[in-house]
C-alpha positions as CSV (number, residue, x, y, z in Angstrom):
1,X,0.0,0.0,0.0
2,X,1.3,3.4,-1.4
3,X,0.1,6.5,0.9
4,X,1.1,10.3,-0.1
5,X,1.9,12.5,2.1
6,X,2.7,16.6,1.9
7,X,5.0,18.0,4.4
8,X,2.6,20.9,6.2
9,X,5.0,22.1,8.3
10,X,8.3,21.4,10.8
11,X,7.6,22.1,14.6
12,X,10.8,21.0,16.4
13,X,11.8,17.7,15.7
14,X,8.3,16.9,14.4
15,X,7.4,17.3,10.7
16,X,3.6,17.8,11.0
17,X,2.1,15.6,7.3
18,X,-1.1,16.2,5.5
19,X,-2.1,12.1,4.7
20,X,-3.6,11.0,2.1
21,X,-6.7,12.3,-0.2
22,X,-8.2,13.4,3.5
23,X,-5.2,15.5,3.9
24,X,-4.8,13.9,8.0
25,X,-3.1,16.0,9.9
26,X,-0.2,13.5,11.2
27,X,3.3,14.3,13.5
28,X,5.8,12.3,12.7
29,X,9.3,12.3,14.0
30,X,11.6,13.6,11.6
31,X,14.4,11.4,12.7
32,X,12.4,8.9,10.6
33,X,12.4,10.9,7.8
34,X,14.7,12.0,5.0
35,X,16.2,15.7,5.4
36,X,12.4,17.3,4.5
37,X,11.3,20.7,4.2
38,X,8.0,22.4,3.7
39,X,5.6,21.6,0.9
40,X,7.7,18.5,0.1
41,X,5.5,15.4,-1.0
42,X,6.5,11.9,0.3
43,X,5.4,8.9,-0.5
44,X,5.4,5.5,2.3
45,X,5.1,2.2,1.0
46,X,3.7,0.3,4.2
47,X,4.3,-3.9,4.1
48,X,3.1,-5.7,7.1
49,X,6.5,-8.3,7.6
50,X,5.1,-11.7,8.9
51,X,8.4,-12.6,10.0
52,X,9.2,-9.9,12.4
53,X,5.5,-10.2,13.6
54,X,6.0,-13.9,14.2
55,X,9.3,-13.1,16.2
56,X,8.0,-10.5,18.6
57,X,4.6,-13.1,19.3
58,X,7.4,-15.0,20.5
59,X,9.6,-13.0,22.4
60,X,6.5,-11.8,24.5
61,X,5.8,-15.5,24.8
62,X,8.7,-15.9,25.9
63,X,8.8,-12.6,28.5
64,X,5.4,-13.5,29.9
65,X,6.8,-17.4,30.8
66,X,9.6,-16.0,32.7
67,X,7.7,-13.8,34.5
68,X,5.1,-16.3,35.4
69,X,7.9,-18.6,36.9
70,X,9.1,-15.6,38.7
71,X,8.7,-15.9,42.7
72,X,6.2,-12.9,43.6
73,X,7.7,-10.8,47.0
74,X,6.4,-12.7,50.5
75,X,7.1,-16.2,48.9
């Protein structure tokens, strides 16, 4: 999925985006951004990744099971 976005304006270390055909106001970081300026038009391509979604299922498994085996205080 493609989604378009125009750079509205920069407000600290947060580009404020105008998404989509909506225009949706959205702050985003701009450390997750290339260097951007006003009026710019960006473009995200967003994938959902099995993999890493299979992985952290797995590591929270894994997290809640060692907590559960943890001895709660007054034991």
């Amino acid at each position: 999925m493609k989604i378009v976005a125009v750079v509205d304006r920069i407000a600290g270390d947060i580009a404020v985006l105008l998404v989509g055909g909506r225009e949706i106001e959205t702050p985003f970081p701009l450390e997750y951004l290339p260097p951007v300026r006003e009026g710019m038009v960006l473009e995200f391509c967003i994938v959902a990744n099995k993999s890493l979604e299979e992985e952290r299922r797995r590591e929270a498994k894994d997290l809640l099971s060692k907590l559960k085996r943890r001895p709660t205080s007054g034991e």
